[in-house]
Residue frames as a rotation matrix with the C-alpha (Angstrom) as fourth column:
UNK 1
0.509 -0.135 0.850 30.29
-0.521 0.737 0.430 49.78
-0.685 -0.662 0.305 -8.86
UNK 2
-0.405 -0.737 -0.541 32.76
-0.907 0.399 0.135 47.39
0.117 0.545 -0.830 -10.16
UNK 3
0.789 0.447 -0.421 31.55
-0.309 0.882 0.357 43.58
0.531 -0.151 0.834 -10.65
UNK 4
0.698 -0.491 0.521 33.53
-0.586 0.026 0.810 41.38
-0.411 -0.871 -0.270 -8.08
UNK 5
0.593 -0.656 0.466 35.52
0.753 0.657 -0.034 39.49
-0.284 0.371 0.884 -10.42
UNK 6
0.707 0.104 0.699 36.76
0.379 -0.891 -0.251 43.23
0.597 0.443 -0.669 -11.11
UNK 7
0.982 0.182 -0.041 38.14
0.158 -0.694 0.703 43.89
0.100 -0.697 -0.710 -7.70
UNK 8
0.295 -0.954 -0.062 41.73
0.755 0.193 0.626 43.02
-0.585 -0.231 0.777 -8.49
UNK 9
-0.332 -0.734 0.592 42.08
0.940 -0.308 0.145 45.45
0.076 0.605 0.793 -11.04
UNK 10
-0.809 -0.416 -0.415 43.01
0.528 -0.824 -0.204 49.20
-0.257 -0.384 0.887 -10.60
UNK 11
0.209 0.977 -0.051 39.48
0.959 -0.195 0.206 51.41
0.191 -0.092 -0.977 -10.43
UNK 12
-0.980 0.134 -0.144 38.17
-0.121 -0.988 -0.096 54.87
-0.155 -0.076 0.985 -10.71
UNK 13
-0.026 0.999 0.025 34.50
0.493 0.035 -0.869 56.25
-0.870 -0.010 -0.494 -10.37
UNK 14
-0.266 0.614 0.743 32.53
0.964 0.191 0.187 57.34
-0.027 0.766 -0.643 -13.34
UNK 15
-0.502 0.072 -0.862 32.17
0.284 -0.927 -0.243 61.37
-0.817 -0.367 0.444 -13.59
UNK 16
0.486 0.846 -0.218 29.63
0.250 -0.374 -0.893 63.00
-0.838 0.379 -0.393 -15.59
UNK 17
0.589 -0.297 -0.752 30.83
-0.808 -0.180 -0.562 63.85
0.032 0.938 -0.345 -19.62
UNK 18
0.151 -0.523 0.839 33.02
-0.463 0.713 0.527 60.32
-0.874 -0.468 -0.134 -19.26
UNK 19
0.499 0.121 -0.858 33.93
-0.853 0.246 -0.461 58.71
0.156 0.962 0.226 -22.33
UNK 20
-0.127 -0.084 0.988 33.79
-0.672 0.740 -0.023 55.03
-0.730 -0.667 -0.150 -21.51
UNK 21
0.097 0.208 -0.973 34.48
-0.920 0.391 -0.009 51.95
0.379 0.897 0.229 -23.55
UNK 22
0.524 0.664 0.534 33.61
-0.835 0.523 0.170 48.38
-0.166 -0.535 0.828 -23.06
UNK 23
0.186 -0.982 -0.030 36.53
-0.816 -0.137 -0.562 46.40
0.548 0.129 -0.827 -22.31
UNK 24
0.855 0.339 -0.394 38.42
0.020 0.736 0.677 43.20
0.519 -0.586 0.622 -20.72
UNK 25
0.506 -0.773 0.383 40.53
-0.762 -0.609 -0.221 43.62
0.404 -0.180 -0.897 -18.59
UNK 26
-0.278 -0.544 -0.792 43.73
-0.175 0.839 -0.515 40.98
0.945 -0.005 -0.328 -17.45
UNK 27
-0.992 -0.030 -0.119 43.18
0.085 0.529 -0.844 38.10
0.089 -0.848 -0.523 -15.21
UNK 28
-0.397 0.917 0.016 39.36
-0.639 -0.264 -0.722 38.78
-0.658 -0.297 0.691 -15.50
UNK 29
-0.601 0.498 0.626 36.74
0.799 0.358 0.483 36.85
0.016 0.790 -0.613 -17.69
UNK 30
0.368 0.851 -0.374 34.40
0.761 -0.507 -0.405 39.64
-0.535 -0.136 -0.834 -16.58
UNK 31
-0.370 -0.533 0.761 33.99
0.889 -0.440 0.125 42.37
0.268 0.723 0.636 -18.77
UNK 32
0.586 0.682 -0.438 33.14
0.723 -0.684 -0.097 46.01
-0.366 -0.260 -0.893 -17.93
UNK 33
0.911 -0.085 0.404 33.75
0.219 -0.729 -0.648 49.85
0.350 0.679 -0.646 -18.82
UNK 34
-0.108 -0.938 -0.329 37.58
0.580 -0.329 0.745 51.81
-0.807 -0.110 0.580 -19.02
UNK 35
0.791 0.152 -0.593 38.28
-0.317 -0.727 -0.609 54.71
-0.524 0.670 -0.527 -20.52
UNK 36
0.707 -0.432 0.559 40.21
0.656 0.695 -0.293 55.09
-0.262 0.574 0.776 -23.50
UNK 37
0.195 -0.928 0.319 43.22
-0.500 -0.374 -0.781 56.69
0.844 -0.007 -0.536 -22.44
UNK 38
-0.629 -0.684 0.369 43.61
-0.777 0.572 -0.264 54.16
-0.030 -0.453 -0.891 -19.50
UNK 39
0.264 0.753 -0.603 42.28
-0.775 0.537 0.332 50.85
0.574 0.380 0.726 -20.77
UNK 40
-0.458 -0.227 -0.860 43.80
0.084 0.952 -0.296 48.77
0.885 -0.207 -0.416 -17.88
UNK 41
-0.857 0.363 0.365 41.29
-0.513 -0.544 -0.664 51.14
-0.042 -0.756 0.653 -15.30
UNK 42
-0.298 0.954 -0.025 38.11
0.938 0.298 0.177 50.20
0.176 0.029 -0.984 -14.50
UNK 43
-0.851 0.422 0.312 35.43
-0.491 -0.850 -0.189 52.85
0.185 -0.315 0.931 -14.42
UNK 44
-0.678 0.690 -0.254 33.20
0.732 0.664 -0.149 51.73
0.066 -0.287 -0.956 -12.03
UNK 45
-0.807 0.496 0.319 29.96
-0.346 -0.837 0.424 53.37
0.478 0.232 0.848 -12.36
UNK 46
-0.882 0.387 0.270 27.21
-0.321 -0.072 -0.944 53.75
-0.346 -0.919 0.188 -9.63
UNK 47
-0.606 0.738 0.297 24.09
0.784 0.617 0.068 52.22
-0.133 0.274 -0.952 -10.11
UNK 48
0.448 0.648 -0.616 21.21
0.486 -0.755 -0.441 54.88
-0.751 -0.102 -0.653 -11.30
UNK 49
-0.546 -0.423 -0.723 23.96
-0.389 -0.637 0.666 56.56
-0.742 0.645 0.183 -14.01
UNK 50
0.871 0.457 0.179 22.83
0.099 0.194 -0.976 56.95
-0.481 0.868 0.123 -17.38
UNK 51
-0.366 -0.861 0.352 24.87
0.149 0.319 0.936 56.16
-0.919 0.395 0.011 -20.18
UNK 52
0.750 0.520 -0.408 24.26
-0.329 -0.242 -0.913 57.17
-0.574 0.819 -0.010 -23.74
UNK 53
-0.138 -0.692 0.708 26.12
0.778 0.366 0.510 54.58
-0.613 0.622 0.488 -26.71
UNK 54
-0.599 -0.429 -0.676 27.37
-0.373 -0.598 0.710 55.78
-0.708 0.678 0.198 -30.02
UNK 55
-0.576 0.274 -0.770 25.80
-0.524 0.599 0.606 52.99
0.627 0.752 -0.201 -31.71
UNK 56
0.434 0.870 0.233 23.17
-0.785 0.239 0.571 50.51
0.441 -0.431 0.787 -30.72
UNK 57
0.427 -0.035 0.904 23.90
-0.831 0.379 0.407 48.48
-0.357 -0.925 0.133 -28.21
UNK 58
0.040 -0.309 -0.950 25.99
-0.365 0.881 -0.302 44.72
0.930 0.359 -0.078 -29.24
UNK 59
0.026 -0.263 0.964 26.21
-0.902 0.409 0.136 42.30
-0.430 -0.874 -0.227 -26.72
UNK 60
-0.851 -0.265 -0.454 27.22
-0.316 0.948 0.041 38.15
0.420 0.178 -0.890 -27.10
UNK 61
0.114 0.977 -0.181 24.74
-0.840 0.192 0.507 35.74
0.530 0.094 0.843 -26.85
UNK 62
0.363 -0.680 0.637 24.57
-0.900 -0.079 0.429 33.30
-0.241 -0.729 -0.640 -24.62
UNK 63
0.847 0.335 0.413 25.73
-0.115 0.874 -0.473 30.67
-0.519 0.353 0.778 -27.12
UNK 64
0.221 -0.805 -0.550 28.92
-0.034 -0.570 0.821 31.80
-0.975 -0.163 -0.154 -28.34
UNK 65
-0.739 -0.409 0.536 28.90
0.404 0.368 0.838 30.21
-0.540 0.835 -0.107 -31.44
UNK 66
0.424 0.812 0.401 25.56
0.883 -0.273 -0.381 32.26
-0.200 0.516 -0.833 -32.66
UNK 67
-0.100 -0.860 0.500 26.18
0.811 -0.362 -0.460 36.14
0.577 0.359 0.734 -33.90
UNK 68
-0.908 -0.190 -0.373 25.93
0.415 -0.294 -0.861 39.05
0.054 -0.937 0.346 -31.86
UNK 69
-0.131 0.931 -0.341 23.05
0.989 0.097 -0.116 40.30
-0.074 -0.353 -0.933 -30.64
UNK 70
-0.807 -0.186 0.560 22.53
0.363 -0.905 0.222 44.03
0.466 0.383 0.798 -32.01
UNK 71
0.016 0.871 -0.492 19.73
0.976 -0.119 -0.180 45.94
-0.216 -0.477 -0.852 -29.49
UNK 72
-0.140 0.094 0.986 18.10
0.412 -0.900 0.144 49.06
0.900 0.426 0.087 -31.33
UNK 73
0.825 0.431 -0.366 18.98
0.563 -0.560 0.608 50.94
0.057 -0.707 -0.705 -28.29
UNK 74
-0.124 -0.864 0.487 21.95
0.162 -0.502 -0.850 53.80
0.979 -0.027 0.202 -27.48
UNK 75
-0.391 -0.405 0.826 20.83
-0.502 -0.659 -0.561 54.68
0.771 -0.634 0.054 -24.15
UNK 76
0.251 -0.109 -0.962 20.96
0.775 0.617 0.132 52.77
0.580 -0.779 0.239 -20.49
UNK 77
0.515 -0.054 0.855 20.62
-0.782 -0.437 0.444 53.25
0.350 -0.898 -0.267 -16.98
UNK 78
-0.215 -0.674 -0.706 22.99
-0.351 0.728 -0.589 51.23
0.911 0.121 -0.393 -15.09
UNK 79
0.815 0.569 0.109 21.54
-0.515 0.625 0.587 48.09
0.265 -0.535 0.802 -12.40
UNK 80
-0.601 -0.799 -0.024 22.72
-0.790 0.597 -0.140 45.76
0.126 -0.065 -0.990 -10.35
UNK 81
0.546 0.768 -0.335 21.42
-0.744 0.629 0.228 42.20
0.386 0.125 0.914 -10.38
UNK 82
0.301 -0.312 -0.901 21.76
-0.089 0.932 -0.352 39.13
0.950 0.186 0.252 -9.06
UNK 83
0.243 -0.235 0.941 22.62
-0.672 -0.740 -0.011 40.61
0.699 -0.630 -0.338 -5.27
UNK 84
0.457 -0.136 0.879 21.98
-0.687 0.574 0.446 37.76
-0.565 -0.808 0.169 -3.35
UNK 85
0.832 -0.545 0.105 24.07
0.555 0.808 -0.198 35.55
0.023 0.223 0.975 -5.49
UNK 86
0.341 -0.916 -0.209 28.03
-0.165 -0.278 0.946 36.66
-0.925 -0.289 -0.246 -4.19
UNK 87
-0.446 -0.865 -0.230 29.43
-0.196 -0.156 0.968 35.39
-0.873 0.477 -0.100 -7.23
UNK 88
0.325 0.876 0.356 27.09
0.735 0.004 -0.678 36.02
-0.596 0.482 -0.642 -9.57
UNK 89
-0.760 -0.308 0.572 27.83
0.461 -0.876 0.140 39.18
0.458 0.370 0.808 -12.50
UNK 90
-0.528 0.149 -0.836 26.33
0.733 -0.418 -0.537 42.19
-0.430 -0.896 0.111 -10.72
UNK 91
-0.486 -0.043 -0.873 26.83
-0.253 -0.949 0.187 45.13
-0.837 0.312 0.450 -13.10
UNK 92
-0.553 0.120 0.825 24.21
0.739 0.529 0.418 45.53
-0.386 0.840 -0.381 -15.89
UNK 93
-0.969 -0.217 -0.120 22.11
0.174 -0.939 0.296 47.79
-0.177 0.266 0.947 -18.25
UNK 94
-0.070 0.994 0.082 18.46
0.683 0.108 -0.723 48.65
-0.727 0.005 -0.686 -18.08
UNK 95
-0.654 -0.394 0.646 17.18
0.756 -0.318 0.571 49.61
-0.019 0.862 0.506 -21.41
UNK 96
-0.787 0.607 0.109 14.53
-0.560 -0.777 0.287 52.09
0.259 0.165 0.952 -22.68
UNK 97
-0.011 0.915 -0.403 12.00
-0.637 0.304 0.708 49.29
0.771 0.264 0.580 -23.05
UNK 98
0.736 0.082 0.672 12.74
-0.666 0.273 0.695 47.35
-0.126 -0.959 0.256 -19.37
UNK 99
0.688 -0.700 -0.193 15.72
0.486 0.642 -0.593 44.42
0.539 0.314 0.782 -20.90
UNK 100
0.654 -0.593 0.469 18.12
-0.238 0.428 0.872 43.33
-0.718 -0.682 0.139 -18.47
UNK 101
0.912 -0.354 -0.208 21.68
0.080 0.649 -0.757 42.98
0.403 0.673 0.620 -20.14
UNK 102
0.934 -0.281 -0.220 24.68
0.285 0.215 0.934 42.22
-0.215 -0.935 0.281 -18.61
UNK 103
0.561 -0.710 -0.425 27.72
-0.622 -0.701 0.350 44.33
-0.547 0.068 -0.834 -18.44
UNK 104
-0.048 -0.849 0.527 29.68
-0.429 0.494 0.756 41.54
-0.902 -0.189 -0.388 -18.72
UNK 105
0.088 0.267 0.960 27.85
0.931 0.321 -0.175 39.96
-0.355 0.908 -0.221 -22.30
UNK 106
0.825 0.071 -0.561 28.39
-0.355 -0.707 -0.612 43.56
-0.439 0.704 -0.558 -23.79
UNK 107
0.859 -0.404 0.316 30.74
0.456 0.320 -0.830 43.47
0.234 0.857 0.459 -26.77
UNK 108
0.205 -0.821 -0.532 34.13
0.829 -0.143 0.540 44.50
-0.520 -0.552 0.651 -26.66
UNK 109
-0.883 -0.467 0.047 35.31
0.410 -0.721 0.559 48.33
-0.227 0.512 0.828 -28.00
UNK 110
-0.093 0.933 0.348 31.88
0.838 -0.115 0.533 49.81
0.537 0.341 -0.771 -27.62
UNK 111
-0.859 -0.457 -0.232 31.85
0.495 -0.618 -0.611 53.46
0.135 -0.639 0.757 -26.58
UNK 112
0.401 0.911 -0.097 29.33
0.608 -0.185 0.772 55.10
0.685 -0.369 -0.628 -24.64
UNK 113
-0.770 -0.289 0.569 29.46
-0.146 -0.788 -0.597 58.76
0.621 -0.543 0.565 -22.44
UNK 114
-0.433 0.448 -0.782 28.10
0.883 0.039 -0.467 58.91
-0.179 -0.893 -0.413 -18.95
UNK 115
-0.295 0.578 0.761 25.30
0.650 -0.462 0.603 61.24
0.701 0.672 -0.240 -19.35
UNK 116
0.399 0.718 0.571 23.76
-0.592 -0.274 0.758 61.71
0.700 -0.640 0.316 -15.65
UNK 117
-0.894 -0.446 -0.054 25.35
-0.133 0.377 -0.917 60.41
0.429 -0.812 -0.396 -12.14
UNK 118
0.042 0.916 -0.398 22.22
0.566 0.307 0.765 59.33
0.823 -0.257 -0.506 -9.61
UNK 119
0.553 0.150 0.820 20.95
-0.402 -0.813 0.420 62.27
0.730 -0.562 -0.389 -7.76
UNK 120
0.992 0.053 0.113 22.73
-0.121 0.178 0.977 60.44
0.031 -0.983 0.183 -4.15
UNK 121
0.621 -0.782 -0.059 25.88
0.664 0.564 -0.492 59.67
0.418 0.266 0.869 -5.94
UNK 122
0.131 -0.255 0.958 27.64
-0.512 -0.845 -0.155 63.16
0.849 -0.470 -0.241 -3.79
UNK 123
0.496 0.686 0.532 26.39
-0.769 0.063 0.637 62.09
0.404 -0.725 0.559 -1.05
UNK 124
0.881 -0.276 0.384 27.75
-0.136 0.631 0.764 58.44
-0.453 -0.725 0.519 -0.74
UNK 125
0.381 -0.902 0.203 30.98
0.390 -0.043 -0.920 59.20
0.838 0.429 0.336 -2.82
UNK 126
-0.031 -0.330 0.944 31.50
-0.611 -0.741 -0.279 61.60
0.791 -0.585 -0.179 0.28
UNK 127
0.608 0.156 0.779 30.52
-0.752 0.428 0.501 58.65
-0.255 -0.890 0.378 2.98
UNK 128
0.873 -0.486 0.028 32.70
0.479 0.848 -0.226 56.03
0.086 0.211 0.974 1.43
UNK 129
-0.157 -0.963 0.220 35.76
0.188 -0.248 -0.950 58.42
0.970 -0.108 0.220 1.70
UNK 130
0.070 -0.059 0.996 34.70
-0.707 -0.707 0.008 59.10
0.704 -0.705 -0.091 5.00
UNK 131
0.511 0.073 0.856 34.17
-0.512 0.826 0.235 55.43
-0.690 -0.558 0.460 6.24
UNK 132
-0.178 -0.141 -0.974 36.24
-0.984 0.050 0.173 53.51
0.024 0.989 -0.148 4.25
UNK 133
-0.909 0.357 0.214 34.94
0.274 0.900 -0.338 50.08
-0.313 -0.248 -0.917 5.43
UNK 134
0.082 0.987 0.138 30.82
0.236 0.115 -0.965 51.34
-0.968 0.111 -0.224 4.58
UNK 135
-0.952 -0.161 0.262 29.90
0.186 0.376 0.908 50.38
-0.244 0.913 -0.327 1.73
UNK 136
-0.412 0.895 -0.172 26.48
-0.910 -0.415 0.022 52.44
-0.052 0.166 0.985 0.05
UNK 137
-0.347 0.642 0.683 23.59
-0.159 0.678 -0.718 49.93
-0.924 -0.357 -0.133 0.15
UNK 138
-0.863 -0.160 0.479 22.47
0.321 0.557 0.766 47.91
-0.390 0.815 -0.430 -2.99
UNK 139
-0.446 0.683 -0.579 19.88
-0.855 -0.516 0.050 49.62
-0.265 0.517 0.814 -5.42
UNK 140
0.192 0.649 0.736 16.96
0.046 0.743 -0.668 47.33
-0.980 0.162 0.113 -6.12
UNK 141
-0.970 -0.145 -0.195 16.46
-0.104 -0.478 0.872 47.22
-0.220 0.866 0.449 -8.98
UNK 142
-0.331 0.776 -0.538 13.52
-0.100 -0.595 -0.797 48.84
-0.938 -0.210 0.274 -10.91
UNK 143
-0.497 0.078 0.864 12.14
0.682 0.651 0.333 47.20
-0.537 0.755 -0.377 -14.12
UNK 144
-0.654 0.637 -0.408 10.00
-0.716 -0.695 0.062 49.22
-0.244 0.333 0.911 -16.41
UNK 145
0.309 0.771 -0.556 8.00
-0.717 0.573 0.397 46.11
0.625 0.276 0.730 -17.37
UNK 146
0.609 0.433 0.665 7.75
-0.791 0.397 0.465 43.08
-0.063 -0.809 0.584 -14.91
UNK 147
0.770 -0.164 0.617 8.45
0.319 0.936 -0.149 40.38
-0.553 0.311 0.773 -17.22
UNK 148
0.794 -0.437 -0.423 11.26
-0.476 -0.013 -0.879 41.91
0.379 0.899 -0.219 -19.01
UNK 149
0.907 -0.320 -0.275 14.09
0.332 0.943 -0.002 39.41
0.260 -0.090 0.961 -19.35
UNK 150
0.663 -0.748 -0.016 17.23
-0.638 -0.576 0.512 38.93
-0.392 -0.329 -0.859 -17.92
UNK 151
0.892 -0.187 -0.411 19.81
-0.238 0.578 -0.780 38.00
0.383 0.794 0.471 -20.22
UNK 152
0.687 -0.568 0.453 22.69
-0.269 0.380 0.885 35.56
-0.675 -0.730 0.109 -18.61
UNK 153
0.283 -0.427 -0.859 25.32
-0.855 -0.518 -0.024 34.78
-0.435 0.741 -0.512 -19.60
């Protein structure tokens, strides 16, 4: 999925071995992922995909003037959040330990391969070309811990 501040700019889906880098993209404040041979693409990537960084995680805080926020993690499942708010950021990463972080607060030029598509992703890649007006239904989302936090931006 692409966050909606996202939809203006040219898109592709996420395919397994992907080499994806975190990225803004014109006319957007929202950041999210593009590969790096076409860095004005989105790669929108289905909720359920794993993702595996090079490096731990960086992401902005939401203070701008503090420094970044370095999470000893490399690997994420990707979530949406925030569903019932329309213009809300959507697209975020669930870590190992349950932390909510939002595509959009990741750092810029951070690179990270798509590891694992979600077992349905066939399935409604094949019903969205087939309907293009249905749109796959929103994944809850699925904490590992209750209370872990979601970080806004």
């Amino acid at each position: 999925m692409c966050d909606y501040s996202l939809h203006h700019v040219a898109s592709t889906p996420a395919k397994v071995g992907d080499k994806l880098v975190s990225a803004s993209f014109a006319g957007s404040s929202t950041r999210g992922f593009c590969s790096a041979e076409q860095p004005n693409v989105a790669v929108c990537v289905m909720p359920g995909t794993e993702l595996a960084f090079e490096r731990n995680i960086e992401c902005h805080r939401a203070m701008g003037f503090l420094p970044r926020r370095r999470i000893p993690a490399r690997v994420a499942r990707f979530r949406q959040v925030n569903l019932d708010q329309p213009y809300a950021h959507h697209d975020a990463l669930e870590l190992p330990g349950g932390e909510i972080v939002l595509v959009t607060n990741l750092c810029e030029g951070q690179k990270a391969t798509v590891l694992q598509l979600p077992a349905n992703a066939h399935h409604e890649h094949a019903r969205d070309h087939t309907h293009d007006h249905a749109r796959p239904a929103a994944e809850p989302i699925h904490r590992a811990h209750p209370s872990a936090p979601i970080i806004a931006p």
